[in-house]
Every structure is written in structure tokens, then in C-alpha cells.
TORSE-962796 format. One record per residue (C-alpha): residue number from 0; residue in one letter; chain; x, y, z. Coordinates in nm, 2 decimals. Layout:
[NUM, 'A', 'A', [X, Y, Z]]
...
END
This chain:
[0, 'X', 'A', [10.55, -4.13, 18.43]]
[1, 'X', 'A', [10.79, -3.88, 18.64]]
[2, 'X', 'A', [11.09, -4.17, 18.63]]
[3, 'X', 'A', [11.42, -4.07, 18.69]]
[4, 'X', 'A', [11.56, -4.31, 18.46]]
[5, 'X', 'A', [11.62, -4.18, 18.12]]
[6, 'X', 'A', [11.51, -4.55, 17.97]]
[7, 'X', 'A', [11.36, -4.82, 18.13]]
[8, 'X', 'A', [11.43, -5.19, 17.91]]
[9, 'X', 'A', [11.07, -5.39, 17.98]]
[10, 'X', 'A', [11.13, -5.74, 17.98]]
[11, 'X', 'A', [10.89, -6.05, 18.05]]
[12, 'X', 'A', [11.03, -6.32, 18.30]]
[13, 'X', 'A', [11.03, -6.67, 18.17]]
[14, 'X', 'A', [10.78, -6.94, 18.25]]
[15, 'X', 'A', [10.90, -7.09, 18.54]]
[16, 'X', 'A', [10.88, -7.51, 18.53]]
[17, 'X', 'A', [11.02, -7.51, 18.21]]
[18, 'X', 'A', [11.34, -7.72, 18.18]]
[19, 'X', 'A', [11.47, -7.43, 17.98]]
[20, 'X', 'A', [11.39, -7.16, 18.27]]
[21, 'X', 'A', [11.73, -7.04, 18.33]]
[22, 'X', 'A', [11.86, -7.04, 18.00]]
[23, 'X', 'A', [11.56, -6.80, 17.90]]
[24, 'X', 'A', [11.65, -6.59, 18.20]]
[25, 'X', 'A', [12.00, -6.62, 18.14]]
[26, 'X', 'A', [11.97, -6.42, 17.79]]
[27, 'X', 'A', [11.68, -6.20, 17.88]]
[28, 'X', 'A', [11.97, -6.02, 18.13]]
[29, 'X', 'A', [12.23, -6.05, 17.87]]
[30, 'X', 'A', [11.97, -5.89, 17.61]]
[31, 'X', 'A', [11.91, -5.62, 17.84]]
[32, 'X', 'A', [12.24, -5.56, 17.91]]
[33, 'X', 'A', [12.37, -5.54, 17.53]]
[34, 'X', 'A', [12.07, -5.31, 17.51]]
[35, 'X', 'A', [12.23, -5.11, 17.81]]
[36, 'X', 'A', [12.52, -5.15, 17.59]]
[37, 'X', 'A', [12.41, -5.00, 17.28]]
[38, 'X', 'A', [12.28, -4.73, 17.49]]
[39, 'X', 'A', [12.57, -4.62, 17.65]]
[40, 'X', 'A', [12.42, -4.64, 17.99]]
[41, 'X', 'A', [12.63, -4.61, 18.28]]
[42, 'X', 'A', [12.39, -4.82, 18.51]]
[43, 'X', 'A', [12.18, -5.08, 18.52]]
[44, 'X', 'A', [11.94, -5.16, 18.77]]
[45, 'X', 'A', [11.71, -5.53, 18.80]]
[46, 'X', 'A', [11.43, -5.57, 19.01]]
[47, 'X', 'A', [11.35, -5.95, 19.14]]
[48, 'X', 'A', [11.25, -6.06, 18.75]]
[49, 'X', 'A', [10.97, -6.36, 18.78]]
[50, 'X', 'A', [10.92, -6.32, 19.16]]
[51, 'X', 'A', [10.52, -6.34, 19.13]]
END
């Protein structure tokens, strides 16, 4: 696709009006982020996740 990023980590945002919401979305960063981890990346960039 011509990225300049060496990996891109797809995630899904949570539903939104669940009453679990920000726990989901507070281990979908952490999951991305031990994946960033693992990679050895040096950065780490995150769009607006579930912003419509």
C-alpha cells in the first residue's frame, strides 16, 4: 500500500454503550502495545479509535 510504517497493528474499536466500553478499549491499546512490544518498535502511533 506505499506505507511508511514497517507494520501497521489493525484493531476493531469496541461497541460503544456497552457498560464494559472502556475496559475493552483499555486492553485493545495495551494489546497493541505489547504487540509493539514484541516487535521491538520504537514508535507507536493511534488514530481517534471508535470515532465514527
Amino acid at each position: 500500500y506505499g506505507l511508511p510504517a514497517k507494520f501497521v497493528i489493525h484493531c476493531n474499536s469496541p461497541g460503544w454503550g456497552s457498560d464494559k466500553c472502556e475496559e475493552m478499549l483499555d486492553k485493545t491499546v495495551k494489546n497493541c502495545l505489547a504487540l509493539a512490544d514484541e516487535k521491538k518498535l520504537k514508535s507507536v502511533a493511534f488514530p481517534s479509535i471508535g470515532s465514527g
